[in-house]
Residue frames relative to the residue before (quaternion, step in Angstrom):
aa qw qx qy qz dx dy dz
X 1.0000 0.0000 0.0000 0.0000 0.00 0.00 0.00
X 0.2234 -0.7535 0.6170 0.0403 3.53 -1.25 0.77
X 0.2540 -0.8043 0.5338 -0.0600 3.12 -0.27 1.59
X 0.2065 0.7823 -0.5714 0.1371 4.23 -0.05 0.85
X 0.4588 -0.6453 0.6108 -0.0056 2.94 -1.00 2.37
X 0.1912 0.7111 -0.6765 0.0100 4.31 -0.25 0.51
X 0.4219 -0.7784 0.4507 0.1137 3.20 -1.01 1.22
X 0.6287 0.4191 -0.2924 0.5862 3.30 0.07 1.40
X 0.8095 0.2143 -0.0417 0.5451 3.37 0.62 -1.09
X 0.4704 -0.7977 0.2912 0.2399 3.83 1.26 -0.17
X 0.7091 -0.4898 0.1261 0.4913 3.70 -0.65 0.12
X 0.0056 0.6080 -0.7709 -0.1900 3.60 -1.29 0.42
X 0.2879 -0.6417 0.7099 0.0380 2.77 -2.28 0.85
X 0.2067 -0.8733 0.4412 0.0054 3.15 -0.80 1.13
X 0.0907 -0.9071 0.3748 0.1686 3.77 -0.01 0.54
X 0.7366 0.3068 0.0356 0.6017 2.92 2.13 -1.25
X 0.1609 -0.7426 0.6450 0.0813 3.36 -1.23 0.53
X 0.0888 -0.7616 0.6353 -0.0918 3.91 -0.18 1.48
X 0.0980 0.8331 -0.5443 0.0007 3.56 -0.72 1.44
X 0.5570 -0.5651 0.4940 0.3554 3.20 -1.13 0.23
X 0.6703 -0.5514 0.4850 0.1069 3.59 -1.53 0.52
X 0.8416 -0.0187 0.0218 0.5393 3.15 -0.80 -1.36
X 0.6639 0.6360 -0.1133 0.3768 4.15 -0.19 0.38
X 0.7731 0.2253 0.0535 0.5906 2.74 1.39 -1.62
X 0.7523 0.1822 -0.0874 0.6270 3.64 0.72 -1.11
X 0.7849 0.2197 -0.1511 0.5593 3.95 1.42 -0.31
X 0.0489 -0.7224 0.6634 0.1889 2.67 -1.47 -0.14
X 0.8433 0.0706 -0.1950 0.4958 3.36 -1.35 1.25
X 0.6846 -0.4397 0.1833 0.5517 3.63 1.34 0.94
X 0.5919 0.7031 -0.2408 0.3119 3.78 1.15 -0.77
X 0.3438 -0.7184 0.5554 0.2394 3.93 -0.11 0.34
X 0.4428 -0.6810 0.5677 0.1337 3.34 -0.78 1.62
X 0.5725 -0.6414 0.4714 0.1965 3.31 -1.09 0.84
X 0.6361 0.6029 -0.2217 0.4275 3.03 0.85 -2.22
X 0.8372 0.2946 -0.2411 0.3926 3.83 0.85 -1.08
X 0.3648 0.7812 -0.4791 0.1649 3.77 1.11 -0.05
X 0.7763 0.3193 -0.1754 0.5144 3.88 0.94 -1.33
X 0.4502 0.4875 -0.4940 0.5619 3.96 1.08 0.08
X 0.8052 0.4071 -0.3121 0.2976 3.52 0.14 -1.03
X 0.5788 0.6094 -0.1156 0.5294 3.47 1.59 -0.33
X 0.5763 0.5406 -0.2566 0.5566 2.97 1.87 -0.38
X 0.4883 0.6365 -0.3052 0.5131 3.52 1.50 -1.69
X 0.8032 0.4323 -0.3370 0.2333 3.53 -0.04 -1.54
X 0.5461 0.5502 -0.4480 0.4454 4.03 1.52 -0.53
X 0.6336 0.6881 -0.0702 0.3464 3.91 1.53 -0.26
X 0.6560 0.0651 0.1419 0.7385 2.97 1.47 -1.78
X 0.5080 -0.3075 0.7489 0.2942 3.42 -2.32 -0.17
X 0.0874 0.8241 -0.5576 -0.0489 3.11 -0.65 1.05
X 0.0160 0.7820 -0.6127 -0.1136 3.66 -0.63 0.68
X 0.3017 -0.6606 0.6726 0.1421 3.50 -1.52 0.42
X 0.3095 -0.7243 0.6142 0.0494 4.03 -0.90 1.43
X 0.3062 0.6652 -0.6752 0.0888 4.08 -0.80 0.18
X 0.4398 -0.5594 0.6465 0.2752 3.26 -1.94 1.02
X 0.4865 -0.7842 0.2872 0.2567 3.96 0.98 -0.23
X 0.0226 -0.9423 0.3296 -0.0547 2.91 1.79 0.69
X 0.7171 0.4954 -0.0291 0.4893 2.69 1.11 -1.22
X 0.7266 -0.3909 0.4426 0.3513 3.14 0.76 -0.80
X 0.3447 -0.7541 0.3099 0.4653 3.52 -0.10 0.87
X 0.5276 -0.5774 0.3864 0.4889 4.36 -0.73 1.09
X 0.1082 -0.7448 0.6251 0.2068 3.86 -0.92 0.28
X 0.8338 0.2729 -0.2446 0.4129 3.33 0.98 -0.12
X 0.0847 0.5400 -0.7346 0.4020 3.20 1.04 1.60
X 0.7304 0.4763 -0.2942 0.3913 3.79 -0.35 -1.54
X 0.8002 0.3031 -0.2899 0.4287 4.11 0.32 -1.05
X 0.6758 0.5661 -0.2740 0.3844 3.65 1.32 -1.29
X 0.8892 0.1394 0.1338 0.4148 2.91 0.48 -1.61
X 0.6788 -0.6115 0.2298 0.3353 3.73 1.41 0.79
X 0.7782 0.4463 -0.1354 0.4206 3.49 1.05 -0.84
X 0.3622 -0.7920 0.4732 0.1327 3.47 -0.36 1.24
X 0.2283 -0.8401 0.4906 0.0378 3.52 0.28 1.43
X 0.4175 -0.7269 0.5363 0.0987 3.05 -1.32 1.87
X 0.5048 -0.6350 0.5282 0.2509 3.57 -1.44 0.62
X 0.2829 0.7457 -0.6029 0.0200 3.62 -0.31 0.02
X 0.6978 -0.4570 0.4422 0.3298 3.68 -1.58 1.07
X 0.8790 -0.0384 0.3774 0.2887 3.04 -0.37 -1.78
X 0.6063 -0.6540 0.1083 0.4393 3.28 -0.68 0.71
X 0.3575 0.7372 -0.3579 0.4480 3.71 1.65 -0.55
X 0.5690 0.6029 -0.2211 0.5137 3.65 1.02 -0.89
X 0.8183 0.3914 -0.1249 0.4020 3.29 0.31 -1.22
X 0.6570 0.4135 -0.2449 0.5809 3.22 1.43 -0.55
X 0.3485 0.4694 -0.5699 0.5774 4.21 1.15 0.12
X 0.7175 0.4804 -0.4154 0.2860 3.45 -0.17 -1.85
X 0.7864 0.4321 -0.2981 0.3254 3.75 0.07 -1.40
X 0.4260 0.8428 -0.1603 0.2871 3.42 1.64 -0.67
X 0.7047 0.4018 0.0268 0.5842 2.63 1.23 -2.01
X 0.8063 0.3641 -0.3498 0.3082 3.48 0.65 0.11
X 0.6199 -0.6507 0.3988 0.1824 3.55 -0.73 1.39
X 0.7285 0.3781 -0.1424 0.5533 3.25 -0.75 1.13
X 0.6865 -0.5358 0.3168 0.3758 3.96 -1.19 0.77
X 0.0356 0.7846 -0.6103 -0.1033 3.95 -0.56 0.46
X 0.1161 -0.6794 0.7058 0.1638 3.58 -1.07 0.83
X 0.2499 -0.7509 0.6063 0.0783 3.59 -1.29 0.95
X 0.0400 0.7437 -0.6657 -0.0455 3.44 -0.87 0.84
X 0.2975 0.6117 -0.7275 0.0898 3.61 -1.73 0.85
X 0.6226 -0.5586 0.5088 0.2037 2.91 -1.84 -0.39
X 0.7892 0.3537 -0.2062 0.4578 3.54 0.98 -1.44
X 0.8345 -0.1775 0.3686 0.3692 2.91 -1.92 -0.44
X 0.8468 0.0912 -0.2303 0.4706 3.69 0.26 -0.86
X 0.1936 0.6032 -0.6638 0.3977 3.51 0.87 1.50
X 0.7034 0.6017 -0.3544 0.1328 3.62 0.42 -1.27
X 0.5846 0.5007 -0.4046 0.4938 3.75 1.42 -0.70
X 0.6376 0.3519 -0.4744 0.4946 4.14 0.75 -1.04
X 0.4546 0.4750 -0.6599 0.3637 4.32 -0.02 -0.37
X 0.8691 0.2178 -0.2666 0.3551 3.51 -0.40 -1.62
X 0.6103 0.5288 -0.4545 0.3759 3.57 0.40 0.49
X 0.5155 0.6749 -0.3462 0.3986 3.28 1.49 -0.55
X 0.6062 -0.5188 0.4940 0.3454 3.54 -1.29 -0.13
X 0.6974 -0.0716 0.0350 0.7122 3.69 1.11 -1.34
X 0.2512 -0.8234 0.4818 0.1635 3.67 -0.72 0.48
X 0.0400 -0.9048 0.4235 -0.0217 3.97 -0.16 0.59
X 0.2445 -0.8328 0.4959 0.0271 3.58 0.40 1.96
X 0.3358 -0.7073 0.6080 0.1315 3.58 -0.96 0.82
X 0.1258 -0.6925 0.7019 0.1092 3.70 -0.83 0.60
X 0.3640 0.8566 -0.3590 0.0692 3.80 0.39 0.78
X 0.6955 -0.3097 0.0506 0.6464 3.53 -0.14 -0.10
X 0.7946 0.3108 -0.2978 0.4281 3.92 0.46 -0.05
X 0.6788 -0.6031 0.2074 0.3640 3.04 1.22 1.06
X 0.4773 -0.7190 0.4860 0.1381 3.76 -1.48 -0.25
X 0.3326 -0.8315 0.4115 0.1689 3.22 0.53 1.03
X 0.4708 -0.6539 0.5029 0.3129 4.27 -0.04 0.68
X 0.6664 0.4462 -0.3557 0.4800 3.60 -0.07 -1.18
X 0.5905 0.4152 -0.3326 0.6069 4.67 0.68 -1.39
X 0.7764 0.4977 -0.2702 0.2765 4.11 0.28 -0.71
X 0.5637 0.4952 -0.3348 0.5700 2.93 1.84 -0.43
X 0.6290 0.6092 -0.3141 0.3670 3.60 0.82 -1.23
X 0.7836 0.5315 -0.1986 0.2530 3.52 0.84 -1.05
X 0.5076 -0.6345 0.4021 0.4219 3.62 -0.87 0.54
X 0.8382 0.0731 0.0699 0.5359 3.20 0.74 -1.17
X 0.0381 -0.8645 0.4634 0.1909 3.62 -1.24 0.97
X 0.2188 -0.8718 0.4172 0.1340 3.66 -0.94 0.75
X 0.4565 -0.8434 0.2100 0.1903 3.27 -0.65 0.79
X 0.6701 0.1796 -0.2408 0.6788 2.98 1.77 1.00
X 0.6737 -0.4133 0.3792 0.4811 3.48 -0.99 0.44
X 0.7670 0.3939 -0.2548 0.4377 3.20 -0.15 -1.82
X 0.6437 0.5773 -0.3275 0.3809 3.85 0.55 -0.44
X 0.4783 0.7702 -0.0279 0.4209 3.20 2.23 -0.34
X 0.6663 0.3120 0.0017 0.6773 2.65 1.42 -1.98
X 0.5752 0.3260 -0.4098 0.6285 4.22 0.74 -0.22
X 0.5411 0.3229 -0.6310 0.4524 3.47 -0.52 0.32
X 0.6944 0.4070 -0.3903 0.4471 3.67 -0.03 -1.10
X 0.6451 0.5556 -0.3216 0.4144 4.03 0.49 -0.98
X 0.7782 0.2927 -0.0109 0.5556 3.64 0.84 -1.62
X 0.0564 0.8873 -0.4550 -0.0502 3.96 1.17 1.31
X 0.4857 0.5154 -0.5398 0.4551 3.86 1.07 0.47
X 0.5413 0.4597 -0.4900 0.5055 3.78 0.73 0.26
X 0.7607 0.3856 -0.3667 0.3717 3.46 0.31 -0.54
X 0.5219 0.6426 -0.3385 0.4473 3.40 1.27 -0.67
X 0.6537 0.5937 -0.1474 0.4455 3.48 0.89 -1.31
X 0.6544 0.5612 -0.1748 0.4756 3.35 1.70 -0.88
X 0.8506 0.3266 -0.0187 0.4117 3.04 1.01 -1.52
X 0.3827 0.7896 -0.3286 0.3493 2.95 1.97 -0.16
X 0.3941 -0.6568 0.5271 0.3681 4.24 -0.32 0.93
């Protein structure tokens, strides 16, 4: 659990961590290096789960790389049931368009600006935006950066 004291606005608690796929943790279906040992960090921290419509293909190395058997979900309506159902603080991170319903359902929401861009409608929705994935997953690791961020 991730416990973040933001002065002004008060404590979030965080139990989960619900990422996007292709965009956010890949690109062109591929697992981003840069995010393999941050994201492995997160998990001693959070429940981590990983969303993709599978454009690409279903991820195989969410499950071999990085531990987390990565749900299918249609659409973005999907992603926001998914984040719903789970008990307890959720930060969302993605990039696209059907990130934007799981952001405002989420608890703290975190848009990627990464190699496949940032979709306006997920940029508006979000609390906070980072400019790489892995920059994504250390905010969540290093929570006096986010405080500092979100702080009025």
């Amino acid at each position: 659990m991730i416990r973040l004291d933001v002065p002004g606005r008060g404590v979030l608690s965080l139990r989960h961590a619900v990422f996007d796929w292709n965009g956010t943790l890949a690109r062109d279906g591929e697992l981003l290096e840069a995010v393999v040992e941050p994201f492995r960090a997160l998990k001693d921290r959070l429940v981590c789960h990983i969303l993709t419509a599978a454009t690409h293909g279903p991820p195989k190395s969410a499950s071999a790389v990085l531990g987390v058997d990565p749900v299918i979900v249609p659409d973005g309506a999907a992603k926001a049931a998914f984040v719903s159902r789970l008990s307890g603080g959720v930060v969302a991170v993605g990039n696209g368009a059907n990130d934007e319903a799981m952001f405002r359902t989420a608890t703290l929401a975190i848009a990627v600006l990464g190699p496949e861009g940032l979709a306006v409608s997920s940029a508006r929705a979000a609390h906070v935006i980072a400019a790489r994935p892995e920059d994504a997953i250390l905010l969540l690791l290093r929570p006096a950066r986010l405080a500092a961020t979100l702080r009025p």
